[in-house]
C-alpha atoms as one frame of an Amber mdcrd trajectory, in Angstrom:
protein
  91.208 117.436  56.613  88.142 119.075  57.976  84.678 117.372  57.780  83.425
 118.659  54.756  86.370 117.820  52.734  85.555 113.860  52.975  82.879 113.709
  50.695  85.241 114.799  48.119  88.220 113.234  48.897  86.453 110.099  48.950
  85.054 111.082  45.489  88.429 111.695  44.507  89.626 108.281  45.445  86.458
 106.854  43.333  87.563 108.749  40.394  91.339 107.861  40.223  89.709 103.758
  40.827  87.915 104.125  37.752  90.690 106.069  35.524  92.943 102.727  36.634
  90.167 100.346  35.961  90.082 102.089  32.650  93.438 101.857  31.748  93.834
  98.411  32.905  91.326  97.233  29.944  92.633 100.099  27.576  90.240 102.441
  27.074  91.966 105.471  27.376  89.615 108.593  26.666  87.996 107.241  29.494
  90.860 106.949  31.654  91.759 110.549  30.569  88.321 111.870  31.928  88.310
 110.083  34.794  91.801 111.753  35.730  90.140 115.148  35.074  87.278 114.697
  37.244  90.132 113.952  40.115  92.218 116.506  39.123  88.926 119.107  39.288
  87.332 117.842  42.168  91.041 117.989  43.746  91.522 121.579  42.548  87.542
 122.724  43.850  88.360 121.089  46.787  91.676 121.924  48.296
């Protein structure tokens, strides 16, 4: 992982936190966005 790909990954690691914090108190449209921000910023990224 190079230096500028820690900013995202970290981002990444923020995103999936909140899709499980979202599906832990069942609000899944949220948890479902979340995921795709990962997924994107995983996709942009690597």
């Amino acid at each position: 992982m190079s230096r500028t790909q820690i900013f995202p990954a970290v981002l990444m690691m923020l995103d999936i936190g909140a899709a499980v914090m979202c599906a832990v108190s069942g609000d899944w449209k949220k948890t479902v966005y979340w995921t795709a921000a990962a997924v994107l910023s995983y996709t942009v990224t690597f």
